[in-house]
C-alpha positions as CSV (number, residue, x, y, z in Angstrom):
1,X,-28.3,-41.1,-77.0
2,X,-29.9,-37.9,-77.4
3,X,-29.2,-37.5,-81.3
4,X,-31.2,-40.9,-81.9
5,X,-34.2,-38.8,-80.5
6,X,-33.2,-35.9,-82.4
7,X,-33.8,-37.9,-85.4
8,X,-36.7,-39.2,-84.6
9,X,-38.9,-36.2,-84.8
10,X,-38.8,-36.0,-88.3
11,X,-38.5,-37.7,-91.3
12,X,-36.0,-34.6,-92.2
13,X,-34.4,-35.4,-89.9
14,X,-33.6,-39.4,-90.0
15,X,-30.8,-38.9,-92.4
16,X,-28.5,-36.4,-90.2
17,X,-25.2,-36.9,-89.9
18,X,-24.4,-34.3,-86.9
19,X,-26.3,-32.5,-84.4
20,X,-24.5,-29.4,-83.9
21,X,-25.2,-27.2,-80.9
22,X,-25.4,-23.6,-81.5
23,X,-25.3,-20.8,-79.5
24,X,-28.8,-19.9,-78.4
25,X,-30.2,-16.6,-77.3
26,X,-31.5,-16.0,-74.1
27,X,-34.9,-17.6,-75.0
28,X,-33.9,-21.2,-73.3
29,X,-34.7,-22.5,-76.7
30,X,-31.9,-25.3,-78.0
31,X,-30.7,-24.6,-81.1
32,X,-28.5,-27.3,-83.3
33,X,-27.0,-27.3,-87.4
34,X,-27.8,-30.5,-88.3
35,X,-26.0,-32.0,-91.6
36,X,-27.9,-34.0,-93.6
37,X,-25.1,-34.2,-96.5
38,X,-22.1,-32.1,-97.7
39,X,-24.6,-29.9,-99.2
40,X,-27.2,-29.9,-97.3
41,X,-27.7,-28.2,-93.8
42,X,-30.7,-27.6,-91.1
43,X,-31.5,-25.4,-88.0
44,X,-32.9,-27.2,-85.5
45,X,-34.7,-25.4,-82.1
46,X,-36.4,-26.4,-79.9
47,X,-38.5,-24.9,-77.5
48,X,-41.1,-24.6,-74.7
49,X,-44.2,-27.0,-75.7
50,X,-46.5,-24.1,-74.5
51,X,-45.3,-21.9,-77.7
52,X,-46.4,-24.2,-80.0
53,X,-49.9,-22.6,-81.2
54,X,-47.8,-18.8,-81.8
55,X,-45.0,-20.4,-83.5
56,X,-47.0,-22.1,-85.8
57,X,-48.7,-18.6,-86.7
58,X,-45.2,-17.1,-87.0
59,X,-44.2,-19.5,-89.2
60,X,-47.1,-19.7,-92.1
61,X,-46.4,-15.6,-91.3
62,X,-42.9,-15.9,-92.2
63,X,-43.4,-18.2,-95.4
64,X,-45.4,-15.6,-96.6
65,X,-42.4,-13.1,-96.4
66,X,-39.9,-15.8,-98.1
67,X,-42.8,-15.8,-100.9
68,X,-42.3,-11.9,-101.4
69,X,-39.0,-12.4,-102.0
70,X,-37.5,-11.8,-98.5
71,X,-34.2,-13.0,-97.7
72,X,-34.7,-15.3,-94.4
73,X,-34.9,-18.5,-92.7
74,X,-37.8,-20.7,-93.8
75,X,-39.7,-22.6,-91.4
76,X,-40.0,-26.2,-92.9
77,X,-41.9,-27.6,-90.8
78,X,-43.3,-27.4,-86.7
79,X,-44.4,-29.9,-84.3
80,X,-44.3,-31.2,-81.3
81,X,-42.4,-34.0,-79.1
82,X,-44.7,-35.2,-75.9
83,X,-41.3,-37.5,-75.6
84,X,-38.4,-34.5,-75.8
85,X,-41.6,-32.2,-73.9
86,X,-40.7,-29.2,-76.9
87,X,-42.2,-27.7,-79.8
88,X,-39.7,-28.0,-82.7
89,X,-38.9,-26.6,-85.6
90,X,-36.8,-27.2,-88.8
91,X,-35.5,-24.1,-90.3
92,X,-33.7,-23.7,-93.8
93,X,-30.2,-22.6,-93.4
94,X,-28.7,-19.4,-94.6
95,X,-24.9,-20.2,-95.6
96,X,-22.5,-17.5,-94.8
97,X,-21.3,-15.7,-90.9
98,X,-23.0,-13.9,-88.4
99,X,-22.6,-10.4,-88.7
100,X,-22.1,-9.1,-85.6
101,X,-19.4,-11.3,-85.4
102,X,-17.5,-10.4,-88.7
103,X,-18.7,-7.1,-90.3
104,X,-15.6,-5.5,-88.7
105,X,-13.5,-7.7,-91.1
106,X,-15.4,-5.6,-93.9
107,X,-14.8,-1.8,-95.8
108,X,-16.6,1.1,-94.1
109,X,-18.2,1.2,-98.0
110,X,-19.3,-2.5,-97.7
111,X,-20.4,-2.0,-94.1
112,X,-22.6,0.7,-95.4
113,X,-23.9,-1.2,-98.6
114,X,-24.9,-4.4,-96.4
115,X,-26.9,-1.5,-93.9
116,X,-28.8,-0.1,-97.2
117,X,-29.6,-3.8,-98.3
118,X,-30.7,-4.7,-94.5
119,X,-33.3,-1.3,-94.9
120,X,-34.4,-2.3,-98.2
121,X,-35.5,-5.9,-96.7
122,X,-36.4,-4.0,-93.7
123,X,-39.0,-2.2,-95.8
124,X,-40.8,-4.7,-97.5
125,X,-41.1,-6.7,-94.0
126,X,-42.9,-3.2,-93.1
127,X,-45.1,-3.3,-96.6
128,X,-47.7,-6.3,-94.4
129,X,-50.6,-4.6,-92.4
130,X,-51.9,-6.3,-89.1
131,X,-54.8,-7.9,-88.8
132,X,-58.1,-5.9,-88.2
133,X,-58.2,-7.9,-84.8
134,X,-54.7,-6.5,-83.3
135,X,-54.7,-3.7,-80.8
136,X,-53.9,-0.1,-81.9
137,X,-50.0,0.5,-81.3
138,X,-49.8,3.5,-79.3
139,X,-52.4,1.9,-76.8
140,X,-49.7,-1.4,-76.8
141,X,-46.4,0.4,-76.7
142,X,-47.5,2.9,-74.3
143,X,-48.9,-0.1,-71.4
144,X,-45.7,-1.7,-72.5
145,X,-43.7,1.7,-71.3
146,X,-45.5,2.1,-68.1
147,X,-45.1,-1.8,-66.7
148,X,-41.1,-1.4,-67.8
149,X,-40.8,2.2,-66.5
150,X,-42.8,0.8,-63.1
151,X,-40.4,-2.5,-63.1
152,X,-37.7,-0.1,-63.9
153,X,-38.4,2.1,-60.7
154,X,-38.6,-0.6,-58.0
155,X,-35.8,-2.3,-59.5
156,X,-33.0,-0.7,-57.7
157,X,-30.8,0.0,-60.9
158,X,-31.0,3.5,-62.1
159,X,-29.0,5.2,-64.7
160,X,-28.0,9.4,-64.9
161,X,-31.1,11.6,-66.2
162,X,-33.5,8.9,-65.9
163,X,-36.7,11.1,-65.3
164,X,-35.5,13.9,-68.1
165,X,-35.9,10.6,-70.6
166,X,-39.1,10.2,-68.7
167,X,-40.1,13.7,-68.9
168,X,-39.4,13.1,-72.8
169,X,-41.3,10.3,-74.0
170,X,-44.6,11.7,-72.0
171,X,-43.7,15.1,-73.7
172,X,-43.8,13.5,-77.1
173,X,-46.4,11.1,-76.4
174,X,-48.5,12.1,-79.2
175,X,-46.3,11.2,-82.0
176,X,-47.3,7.7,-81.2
177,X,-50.7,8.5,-81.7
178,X,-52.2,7.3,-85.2
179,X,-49.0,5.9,-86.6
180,X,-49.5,2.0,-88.4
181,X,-49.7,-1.1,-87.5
182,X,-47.4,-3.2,-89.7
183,X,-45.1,-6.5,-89.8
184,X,-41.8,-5.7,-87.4
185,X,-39.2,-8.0,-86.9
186,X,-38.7,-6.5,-83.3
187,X,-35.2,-8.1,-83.2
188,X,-33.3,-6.5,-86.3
189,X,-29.9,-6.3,-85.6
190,X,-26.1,-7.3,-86.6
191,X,-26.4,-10.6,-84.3
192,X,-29.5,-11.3,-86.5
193,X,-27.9,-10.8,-89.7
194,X,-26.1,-13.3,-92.2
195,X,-23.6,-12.0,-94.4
196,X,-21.4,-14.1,-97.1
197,X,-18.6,-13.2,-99.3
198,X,-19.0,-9.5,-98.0
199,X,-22.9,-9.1,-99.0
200,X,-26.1,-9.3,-96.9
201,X,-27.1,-12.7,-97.4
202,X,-31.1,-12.7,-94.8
203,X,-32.3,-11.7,-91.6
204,X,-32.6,-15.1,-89.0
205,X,-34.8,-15.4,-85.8
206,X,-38.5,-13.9,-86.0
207,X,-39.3,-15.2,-82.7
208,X,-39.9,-12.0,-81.5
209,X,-41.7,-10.5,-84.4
210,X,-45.2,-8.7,-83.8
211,X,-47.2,-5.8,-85.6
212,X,-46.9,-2.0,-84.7
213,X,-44.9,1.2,-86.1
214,X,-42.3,0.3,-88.6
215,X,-39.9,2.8,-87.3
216,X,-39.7,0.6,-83.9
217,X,-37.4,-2.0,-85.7
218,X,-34.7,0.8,-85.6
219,X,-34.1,1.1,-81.4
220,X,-31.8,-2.0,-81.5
221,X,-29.8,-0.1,-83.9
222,X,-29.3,2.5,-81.0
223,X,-28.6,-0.1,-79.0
224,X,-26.7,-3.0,-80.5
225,X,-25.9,-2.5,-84.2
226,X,-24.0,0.7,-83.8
227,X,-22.2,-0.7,-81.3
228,X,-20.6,-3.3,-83.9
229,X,-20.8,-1.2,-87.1
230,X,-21.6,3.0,-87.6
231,X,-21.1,2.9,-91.1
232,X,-24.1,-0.4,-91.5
233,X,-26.0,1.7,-89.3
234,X,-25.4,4.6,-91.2
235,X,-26.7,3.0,-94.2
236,X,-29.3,1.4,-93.0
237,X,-30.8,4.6,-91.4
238,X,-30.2,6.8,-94.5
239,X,-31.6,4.1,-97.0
240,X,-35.0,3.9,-94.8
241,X,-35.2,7.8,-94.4
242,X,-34.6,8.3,-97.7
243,X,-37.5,5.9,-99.4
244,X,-40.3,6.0,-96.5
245,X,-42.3,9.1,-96.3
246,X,-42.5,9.0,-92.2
247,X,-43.4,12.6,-90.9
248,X,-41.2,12.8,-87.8
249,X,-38.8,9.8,-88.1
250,X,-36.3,11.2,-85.9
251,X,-39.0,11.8,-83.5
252,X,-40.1,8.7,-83.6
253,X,-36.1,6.8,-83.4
254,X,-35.4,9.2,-80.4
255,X,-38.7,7.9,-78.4
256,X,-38.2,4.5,-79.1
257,X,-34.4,4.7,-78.5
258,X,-35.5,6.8,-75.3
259,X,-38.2,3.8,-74.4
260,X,-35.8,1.2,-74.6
261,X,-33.4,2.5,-71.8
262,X,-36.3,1.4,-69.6
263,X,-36.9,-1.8,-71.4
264,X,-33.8,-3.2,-72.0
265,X,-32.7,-3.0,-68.1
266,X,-35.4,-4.9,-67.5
267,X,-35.0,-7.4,-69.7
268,X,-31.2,-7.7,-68.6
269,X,-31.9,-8.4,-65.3
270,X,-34.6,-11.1,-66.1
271,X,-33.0,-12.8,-68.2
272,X,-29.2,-12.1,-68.3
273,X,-28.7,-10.4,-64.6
274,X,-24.8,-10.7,-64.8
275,X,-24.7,-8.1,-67.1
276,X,-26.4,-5.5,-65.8
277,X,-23.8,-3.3,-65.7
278,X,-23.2,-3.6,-69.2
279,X,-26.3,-2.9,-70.4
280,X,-26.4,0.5,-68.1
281,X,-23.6,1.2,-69.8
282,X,-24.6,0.9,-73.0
283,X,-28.0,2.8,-71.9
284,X,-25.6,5.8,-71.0
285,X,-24.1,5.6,-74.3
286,X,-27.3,6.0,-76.2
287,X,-27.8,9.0,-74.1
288,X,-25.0,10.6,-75.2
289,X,-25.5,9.6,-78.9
290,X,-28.2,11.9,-78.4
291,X,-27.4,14.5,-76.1
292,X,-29.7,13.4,-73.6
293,X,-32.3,13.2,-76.5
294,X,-31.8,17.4,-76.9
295,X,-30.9,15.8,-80.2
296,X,-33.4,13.5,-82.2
297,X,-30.2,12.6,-85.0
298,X,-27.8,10.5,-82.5
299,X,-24.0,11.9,-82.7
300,X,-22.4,9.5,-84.2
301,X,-24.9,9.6,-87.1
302,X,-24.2,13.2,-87.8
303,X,-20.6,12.7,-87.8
304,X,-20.5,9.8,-90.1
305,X,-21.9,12.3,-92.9
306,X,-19.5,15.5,-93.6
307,X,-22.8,17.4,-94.6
């Protein structure tokens, strides 16, 4: 039976008493809760055997956050299977919901206190520099732009006023240019957030995380968390603008909200082609947020303040 080899990759793991899958991104990683006692409970995933050697560096990276006081999963421990074929890891669990799936349940002034506590944690994550060794962001992001944009135009799926967003980001190239390399998250959202008993409670999943410009861990708030919640996103945005002293921030949002209407189409139809259509969708409706980006603040934000 499968769970007897579950248990058998760690000693944490001997003890379980249920192996419970969870819903896994799109990353073909398994994911399981595993309950070791009434009070005690694991995340389990497992994942390609090749990732090993990068996980491992994500994890003694994301140790150091839980050491500075950051509310997240802790990796436990990492290894690897030749049996199961996987790299796994044991993460700590963070008690409480997911918050895409239950913020709605909240006040519009807890929505909003739970998006300032996200941006606070946000911030510190930012506080870590690269290493010397990493390569300068604007050189990274913009090779990144091109292969989507040129993926993006032999693709066969196009969306209305794709080459006026075009004709923006190479406009505004420049503000790219000298900006930091620091810790992102790269997939800070709702569906990456744990809330419990109506307070943010940590940030989950850092598989994507990678160095570069702090305000790029705000263009799946155009794209997913506003979608769920405009008053987390609200708060979120104004306690970030508010305490960073970023020249150009709304410059900055619109170009990597603008960016990502190449990106994420991509991404859809590699790994999640049957909803395509959704995601143009939602591509469209960050380009109305902005006003096809004729407007760096998105609408919705705007509106959510009666300033």
């Amino acid at each position: 039976m499968e769970h007897e080899k579950l248990k058998q990759l760690s000693p944490l793991l001997t003890q379980a008493i249920s192996f419970q899958a969870m819903t896994s991104g799109f990353s073909g990683d398994r994911t399981f809760l595993v309950t070791i006692s009434s009070s005690e409970k694991l995340v389990l995933k497992l994942s390609d055997i090749q990732t090993y050697s990068r996980y491992k560096r994500k994890a003694s990276f994301q140790r150091k956050l839980k050491d500075r006081g950051i509310l997240c999963s802790e990796v436990i421990e990492i290894g690897m299977s030749a049996e199961l074929n996987c790299t796994y890891r044991i993460f700590s669990f963070i008690e409480g919901e997911n918050a895409r799936d239950s913020i709605h349940l909240l006040t519009n002034e807890e929505q909003y206190e739970i998006g300032r506590r996200a941006a606070r944690e946000l911030s510190l994550m930012h506080t870590c520099r690269a290493p010397s060794h990493v390569r300068p962001w604007d050189e990274k992001v913009m090779a990144k732009h091109e292969r989507y944009v040129h993926a993006y135009q032999s693709s066969g799926v196009t969306f209305s006023n794709d080459q006026f967003v075009l004709d923006f980001i190479k406009s505004n190239v420049d503000a790219v240019k000298e900006r930091p390399n620091q810790f992102q998250h790269d997939d800070f959202h709702l569906g990456n957030i744990i809330i419990q008993g109506n307070q943010y409670a940590g940030v989950i999943d850092f598989d994507q995380s990678d160095w570069g410009d702090p305000v790029h861990d705000f263009y799946k708030l155009s794209l997913f968390s506003r979608e769920s919640s405009i008053p987390f996103s609200a708060g979120q945005l104004d306690q970030y603008v508010s305490t960073q002293s970023t020249n150009d921030f709304w410059l900055l949002f619109s170009i990597y909200t603008a960016m990502s209407c190449f990106s994420s189409i991509i991404w859809t139809l590699s790994y999640d082609p049957g909803h395509v259509k959704d995601m143009v969708k939602r591509v469209e409706r960050m380009l109305k947020d902005h006003n096809c980006f004729h407007q760096l603040k998105p609408v919705w934000y705007t509106n959510s303040h009666h300033t």
